[in-house]
C-alpha positions in Angstrom: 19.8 -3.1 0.3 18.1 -3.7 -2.7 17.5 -7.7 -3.7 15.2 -9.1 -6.6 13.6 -12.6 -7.1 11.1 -14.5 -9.9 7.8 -15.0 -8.9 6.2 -18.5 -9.6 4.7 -17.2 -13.3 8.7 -16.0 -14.2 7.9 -11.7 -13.1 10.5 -10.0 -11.9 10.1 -8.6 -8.6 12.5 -6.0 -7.1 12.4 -4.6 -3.4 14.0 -3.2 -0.7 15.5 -4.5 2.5 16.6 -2.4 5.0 17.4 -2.1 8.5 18.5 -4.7 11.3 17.0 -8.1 11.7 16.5 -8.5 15.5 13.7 -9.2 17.9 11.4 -6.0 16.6 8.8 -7.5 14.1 9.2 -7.0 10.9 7.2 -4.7 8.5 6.4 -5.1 5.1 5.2 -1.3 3.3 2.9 -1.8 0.2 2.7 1.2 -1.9 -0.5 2.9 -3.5 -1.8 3.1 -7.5 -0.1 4.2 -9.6 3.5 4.5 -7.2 6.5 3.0 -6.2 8.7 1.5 -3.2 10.1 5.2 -3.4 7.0 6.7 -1.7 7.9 4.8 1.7 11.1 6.5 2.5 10.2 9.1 5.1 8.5 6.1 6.9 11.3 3.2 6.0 13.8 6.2 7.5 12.2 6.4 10.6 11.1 2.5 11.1 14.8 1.7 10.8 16.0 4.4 13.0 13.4 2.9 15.6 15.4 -0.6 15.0 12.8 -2.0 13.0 13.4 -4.1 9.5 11.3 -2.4 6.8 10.6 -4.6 3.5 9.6 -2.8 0.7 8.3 -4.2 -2.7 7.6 -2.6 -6.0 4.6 -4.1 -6.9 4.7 -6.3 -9.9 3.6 -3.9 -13.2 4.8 -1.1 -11.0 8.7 0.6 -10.6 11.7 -1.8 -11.2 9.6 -5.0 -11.6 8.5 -6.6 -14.2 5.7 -5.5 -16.2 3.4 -8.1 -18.3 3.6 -7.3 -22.2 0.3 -6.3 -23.3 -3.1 -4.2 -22.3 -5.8 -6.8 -22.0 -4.9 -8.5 -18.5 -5.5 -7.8 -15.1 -3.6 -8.4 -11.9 -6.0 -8.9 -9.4 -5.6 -8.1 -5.6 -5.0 -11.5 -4.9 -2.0 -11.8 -7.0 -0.3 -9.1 -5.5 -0.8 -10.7 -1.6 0.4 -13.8 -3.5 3.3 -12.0 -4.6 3.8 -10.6 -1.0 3.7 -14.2 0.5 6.4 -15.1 -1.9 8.4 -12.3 -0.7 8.7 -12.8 2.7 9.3 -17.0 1.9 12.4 -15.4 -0.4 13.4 -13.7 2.8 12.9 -16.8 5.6 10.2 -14.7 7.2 7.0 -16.5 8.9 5.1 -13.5 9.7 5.3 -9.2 9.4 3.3 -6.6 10.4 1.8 -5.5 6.9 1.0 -1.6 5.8 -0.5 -0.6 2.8 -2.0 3.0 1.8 -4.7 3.1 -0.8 -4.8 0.6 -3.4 -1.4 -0.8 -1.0 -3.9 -1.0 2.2 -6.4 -3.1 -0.5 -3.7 -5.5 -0.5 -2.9 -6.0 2.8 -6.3 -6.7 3.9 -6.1 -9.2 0.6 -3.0 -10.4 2.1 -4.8 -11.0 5.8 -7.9 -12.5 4.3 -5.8 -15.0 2.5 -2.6 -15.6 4.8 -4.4 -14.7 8.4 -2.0 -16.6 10.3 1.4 -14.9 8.4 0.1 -11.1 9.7 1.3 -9.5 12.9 -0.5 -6.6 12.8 -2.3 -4.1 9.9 -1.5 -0.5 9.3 -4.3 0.6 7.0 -4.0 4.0 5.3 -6.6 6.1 3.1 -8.3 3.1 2.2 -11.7 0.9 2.1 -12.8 -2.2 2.7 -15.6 -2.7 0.5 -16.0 -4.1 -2.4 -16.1 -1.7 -5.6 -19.9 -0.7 -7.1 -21.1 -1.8 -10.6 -20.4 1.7 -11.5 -16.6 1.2 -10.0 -16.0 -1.1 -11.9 -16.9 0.4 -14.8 -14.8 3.7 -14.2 -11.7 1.2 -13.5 -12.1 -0.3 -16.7 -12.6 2.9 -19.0 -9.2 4.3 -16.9 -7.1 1.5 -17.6 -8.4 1.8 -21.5 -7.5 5.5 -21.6 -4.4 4.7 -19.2 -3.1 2.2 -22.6 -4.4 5.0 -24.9 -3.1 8.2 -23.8 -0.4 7.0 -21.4 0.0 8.4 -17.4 1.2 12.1 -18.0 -2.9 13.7 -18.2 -3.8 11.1 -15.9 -1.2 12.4 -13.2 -2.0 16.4 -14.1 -5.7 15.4 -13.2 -5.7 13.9 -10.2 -2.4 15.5 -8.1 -4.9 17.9 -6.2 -6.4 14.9 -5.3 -3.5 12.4 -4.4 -2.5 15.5 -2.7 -4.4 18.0 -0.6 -4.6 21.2 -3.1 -3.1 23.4 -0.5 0.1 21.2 -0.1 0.3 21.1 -4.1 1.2 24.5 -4.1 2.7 24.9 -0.8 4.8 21.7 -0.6 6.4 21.7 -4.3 9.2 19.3 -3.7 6.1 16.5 -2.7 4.2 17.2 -5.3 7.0 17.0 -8.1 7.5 13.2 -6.0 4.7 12.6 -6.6 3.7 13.7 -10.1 6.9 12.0 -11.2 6.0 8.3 -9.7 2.7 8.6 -11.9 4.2 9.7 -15.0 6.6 7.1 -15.0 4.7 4.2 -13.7 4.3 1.5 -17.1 0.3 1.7 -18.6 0.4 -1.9 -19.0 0.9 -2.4 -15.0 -1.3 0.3 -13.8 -4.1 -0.7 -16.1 -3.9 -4.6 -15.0 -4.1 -3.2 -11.6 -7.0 -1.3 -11.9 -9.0 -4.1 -13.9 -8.0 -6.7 -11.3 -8.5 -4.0 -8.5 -12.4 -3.7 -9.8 -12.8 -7.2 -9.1 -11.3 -6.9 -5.5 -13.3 -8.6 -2.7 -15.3 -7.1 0.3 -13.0 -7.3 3.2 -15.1 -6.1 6.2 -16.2 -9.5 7.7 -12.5 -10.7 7.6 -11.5 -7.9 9.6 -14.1 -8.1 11.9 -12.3 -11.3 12.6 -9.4 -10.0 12.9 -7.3 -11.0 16.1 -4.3 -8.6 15.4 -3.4 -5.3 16.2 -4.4 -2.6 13.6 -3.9 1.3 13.4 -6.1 3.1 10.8 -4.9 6.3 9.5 -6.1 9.1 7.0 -5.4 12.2 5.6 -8.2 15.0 7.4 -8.4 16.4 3.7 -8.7 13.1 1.8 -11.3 13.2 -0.8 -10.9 9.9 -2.4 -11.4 7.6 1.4 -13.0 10.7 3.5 -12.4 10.3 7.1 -16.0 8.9 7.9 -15.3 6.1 6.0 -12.1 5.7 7.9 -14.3 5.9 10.6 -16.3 3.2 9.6 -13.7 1.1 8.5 -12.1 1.8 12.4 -15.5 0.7 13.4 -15.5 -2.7 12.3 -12.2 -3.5 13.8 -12.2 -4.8 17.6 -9.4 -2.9 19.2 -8.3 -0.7 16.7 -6.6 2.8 16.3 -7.8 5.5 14.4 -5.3 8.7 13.7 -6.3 11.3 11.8 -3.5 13.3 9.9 -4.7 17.1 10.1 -2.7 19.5 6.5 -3.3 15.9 4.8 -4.8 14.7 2.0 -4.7 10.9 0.9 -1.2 10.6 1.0 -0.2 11.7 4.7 2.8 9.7 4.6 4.2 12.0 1.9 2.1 14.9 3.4 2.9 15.2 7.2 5.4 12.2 7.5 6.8 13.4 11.2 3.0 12.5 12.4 2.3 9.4 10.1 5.6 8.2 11.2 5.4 9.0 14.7 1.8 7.2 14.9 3.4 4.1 13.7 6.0 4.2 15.6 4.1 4.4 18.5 1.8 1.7 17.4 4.4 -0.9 16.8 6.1 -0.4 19.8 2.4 -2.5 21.4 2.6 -5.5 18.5 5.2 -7.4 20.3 8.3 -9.1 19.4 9.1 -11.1 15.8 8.1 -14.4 15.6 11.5 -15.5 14.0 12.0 -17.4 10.8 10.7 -19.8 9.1 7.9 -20.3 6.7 4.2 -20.5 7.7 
């Protein structure tokens, strides 16, 4: 089912609730720049037919919520892991295992650096750690300028064959028409906030060297914006984590080859353990 609340600064934030709420923990799905709740369904399809309870949020600026009025502002990481603490208060829910891909697996380390004791486990895909370069930051900022300018259509023409592998542009239509049409209808206004705020995003490798919880790492063997040896490092710094590696993938393997991005987490949450119940944390 679909449900909707306010955040604390009066945004509107709309998600999706689905599947039963027993003893399975569970998991939140944060989407990607610049994409929707919509690009979790193969995986929320699967999760609930494995009895899990799958949450998942349009980010604020992004699909059915709200979008602040305006160009010059920036929604930084750390409003978007507030946003997902808010969430799973709204919902009675002390702690979820947390998965993000790309800009979404930004977040969920965001969320476990600030809220450590409210994560079950991490599912980190086609992402990085560290914190962007002088020269990142600078690319952000001219893309959410051209973003407001010029709007998402070019934007999205440009960069499917990279969101995608280029072979499964052409050979799996139907995803890439998914795709393209999430980008071109995603508001200016929230992707640029996000990528000014996302410029300014902390380094999160010593908080996951930390880390005490169960996390599986997975990219797309094709990727070309987080290559697969920086998945490797980031797999490194983890104590006990997984690493899968989605062969016919690019950076969105959940899209890509969902029967193996969703059988790897299946198979990974089955070792996290039961849910810790309600509450607040």
């Amino acid at each position: 089912m679909s449900g909707r609340f306010t955040a604390a600064d009066g945004t509107l934030l709309v998600y999706d609730d689905l599947g039963p709420a027993g003893e399975l923990p569970p998991v939140v799905l944060v989407h990607g720049h610049p994409f929707n709740r919509s690009m979790w369904q193969p995986q929320t399809a699967a999760l609930v037919t494995a009895g899990y309870r799958v949450i998942v949020p349009d980010l604020r600026g992004y699909g059915d919520s709200g979008v602040v009025p305006g160009g010059t502002g920036r929604t930084l990481l750390a409003d978007f892991a507030d946003d997902i603490a808010a969430l799973l208060d709204h919902l009675g829910l002390a702690r979820a295992v947390v998965g993000g891909v790309s800009m979404g697996g930004q977040i969920a380390m965001e969320f476990h650096r600030a809220y450590p004791g409210r994560v079950a486990a991490l599912v980190l895909a086609d992402t990085s750690p560290v914190a962007e370069t002088e020269d990142g930051k600078a690319f952000r900022n001219r893309l959410a300028d051209r973003l407001l300018a010029e709007g998402m259509g070019g934007y999205a023409d440009e960069v499917i064959d990279k969101m995608l592998a280029p072979y499964n542009v052409t050979g799996l239509p139907d995803v890439a028409a998914r795709v393209l049409g999430m980008m071109r209808t995603t508001a200016p206004e929230g992707a640029a906030a996000a990528l000014r705020g996302r410029a300014e995003r902390a380094d999160y490798r010593e908080s996951l060297a930390g880390s005490g919880v169960p996390v599986l790492v997975v990219v797309g063997a094709d990727d070309v914006y987080t290559p697969v040896a920086e998945a490797r490092v980031l797999h490194g710094l983890i104590p006990g984590a997984e690493l899968v590696v989605v062969e016919g993938a690019g950076h969105l393997p959940g899209l890509e080859r969902p029967e193996v991005f969703n059988g790897a987490m299946v198979r990974f949450l089955t070792g996290v353990g039961s849910a810790s119940g309600p509450g607040s944390a």
